[in-house]
N, C-alpha and C positions, 0 to 999 in steps of 0.2 A: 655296251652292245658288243657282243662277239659276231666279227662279220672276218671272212677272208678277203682276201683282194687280187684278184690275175690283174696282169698286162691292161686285160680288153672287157673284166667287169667285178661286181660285186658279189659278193656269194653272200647268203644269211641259211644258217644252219636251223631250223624250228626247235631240234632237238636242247641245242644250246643257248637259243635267244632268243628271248620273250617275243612271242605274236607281237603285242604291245607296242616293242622298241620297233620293228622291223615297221610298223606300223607308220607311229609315229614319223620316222625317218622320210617314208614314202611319200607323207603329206605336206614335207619341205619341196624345196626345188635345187638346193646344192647337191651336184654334181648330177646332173638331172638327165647330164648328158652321155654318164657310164650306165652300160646295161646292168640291169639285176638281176642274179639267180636266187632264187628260193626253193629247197633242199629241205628233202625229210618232211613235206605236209602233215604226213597222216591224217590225211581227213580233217584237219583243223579248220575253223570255222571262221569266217571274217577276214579271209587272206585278200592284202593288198585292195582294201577299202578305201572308197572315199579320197581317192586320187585325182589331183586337178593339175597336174603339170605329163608333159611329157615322155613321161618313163618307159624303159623297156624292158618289162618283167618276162620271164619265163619261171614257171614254177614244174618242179621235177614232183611228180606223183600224186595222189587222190585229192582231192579239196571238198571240206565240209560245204556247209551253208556260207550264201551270199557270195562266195569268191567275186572279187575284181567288183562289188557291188559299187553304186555312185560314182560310176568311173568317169571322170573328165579329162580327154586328153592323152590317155594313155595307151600303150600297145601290151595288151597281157598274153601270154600264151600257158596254158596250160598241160602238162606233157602227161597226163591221166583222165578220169573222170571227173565231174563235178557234180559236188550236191545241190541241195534244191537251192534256184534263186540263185542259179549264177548271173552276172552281167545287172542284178535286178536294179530297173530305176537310173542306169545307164546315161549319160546325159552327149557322149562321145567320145571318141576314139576307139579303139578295135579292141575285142575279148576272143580269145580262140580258146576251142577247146581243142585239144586231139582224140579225145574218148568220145564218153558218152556223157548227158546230160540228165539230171533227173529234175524233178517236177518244176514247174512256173522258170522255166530258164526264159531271160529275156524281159520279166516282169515289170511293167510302167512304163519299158524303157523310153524315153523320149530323142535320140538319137546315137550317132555311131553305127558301128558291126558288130553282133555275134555270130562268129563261126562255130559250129558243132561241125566235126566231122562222122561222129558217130550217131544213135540215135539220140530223141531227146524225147522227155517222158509228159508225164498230162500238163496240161496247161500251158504251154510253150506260150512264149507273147502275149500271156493273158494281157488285158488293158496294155497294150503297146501302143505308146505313143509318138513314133518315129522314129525308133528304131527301124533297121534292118536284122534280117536274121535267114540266115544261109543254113541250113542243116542238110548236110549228107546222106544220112538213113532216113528212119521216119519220126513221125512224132506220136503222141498219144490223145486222148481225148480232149475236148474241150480246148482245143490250142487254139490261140488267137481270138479268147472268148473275150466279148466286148473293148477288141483291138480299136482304140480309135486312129491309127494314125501309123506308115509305114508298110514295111514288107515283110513277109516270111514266104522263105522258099525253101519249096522241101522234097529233097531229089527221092527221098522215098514213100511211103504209104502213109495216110492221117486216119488215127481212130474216129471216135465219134463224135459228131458234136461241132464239128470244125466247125471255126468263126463263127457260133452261137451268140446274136445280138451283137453283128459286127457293125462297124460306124464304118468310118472312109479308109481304113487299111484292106490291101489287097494282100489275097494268098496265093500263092502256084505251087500245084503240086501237081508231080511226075507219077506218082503211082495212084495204087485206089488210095477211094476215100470212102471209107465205113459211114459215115452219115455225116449230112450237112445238118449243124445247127439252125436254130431259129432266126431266120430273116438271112441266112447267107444264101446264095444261088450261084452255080454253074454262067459264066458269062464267055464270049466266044475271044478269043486269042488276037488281039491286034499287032499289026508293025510295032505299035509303042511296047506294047508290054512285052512282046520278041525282045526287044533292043533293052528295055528292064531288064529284064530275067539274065541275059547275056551279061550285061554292065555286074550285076550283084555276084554271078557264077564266076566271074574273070576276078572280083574284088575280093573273091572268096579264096581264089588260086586253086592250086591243082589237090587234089582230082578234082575238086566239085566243074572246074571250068571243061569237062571233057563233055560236061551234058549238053543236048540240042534242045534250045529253048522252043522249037516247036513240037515238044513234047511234054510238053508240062499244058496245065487248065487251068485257068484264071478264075478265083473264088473270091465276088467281093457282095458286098449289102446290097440285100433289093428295098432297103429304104421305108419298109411298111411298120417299121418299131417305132420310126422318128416322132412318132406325135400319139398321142393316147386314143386307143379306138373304143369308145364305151360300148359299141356294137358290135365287137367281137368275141363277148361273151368270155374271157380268158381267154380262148382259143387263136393260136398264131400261128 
């Protein structure tokens, strides 16, 4: 494995060192306690997967698919874009993006944070399972489609569709919202869910923490999916 070493962390060059090893190494727990740089992505796919200890990765520039997927434990920061199925299936600790996100970012997740600071594209949180998820800009359609579980908060606009056949995961979102999916509804802004929104903006850090959480709309299931209606003819 070709890795450099500063003072204060590890560096892994992509260009010079197998996805593979770099891999590999991450799914250990020695030295678990130096940070790690990862250098020259290009869009490569499967970065820093499948992580179950405490690591603190930073990755300099674009990430394919899945980046930081199956992450246990870990603090990832990403300093570009990410492809589809970042954070996907998530079990905890923290995924930052500093760009932008493309499609099913946050997908199954079952706990932790993802931070997007830019926007994030269709299907955000699909089936999110307790996860949280903080996004900056906005998102795209069908995000948080059959979310059972968890937050997405989203300091800019949502396409169409939003929480389509949502179960018990709540949305807030600050800007418009192009169409509510099947079974999600407009619900009116409580103390608790102020003091939500606040907690995940502040966990999210700056900028996203400059937002007033009585500005945001709480979108959660009005419950009419949960049991089969033979009398509604298809029609929901």
């Amino acid at each position: 494995m070709t890795t450099a070493t500063t003072l204060d962390e590890l560096v892994f060059d992509l260009r010079t060192t197998p996805l593979r090893e770099v891999n590999r190494f991450l799914h250990g727990t020695e030295g678990v306690e130096t940070p790690v740089r990862i250098v020259h992505p290009d869009g490569a796919h499967n970065i820093a997967v499948g992580m179950h200890a405490p690591w603190r990765v930073s990755v300099h520039g674009h990430t394919g698919y899945y980046c930081a997927g199956m992450n246990q434990d870990a603090n990832v920061t990403i300093h570009g874009n990410a492809g589809p199925g970042v954070a996907e299936n998530m079990m905890s600790g923290r995924v930052h993006v500093k760009g932008f996100a493309s499609v099913a970012a946050g997908a199954s997740g079952h706990g932790g944070l993802l931070v997007i600071d830019g926007d994030a594209s269709l299907r955000c949180g699909i089936s999110m399972k307790g996860i949280d998820i903080v996004v900056g800009g906005s998102v795209g359609s069908f995000s948080a489609f059959m979310a059972q579980a968890g937050r997405l908060v989203v300091c800019g606009d949502a396409g169409d569709a939003l929480g389509d056949s949502l179960y018990e995961a709540v949305i807030y979102v600050k800007g418009a919202i192009k169409s509510l999916g099947a079974d999600a509804q407009i619900e009116p802004m409580t103390d608790t869910d102020m003091a939500t929104v606040a907690a995940l903006l502040a966990a999210a850090g700056a900028p996203h923490d400059r937002h007033d959480p009585r500005d945001f709309k709480r979108v959660a299931s009005a419950r009419s999916l949960y049991h089969w209606n033979a009398d509604a003819n298809q029609e929901y």
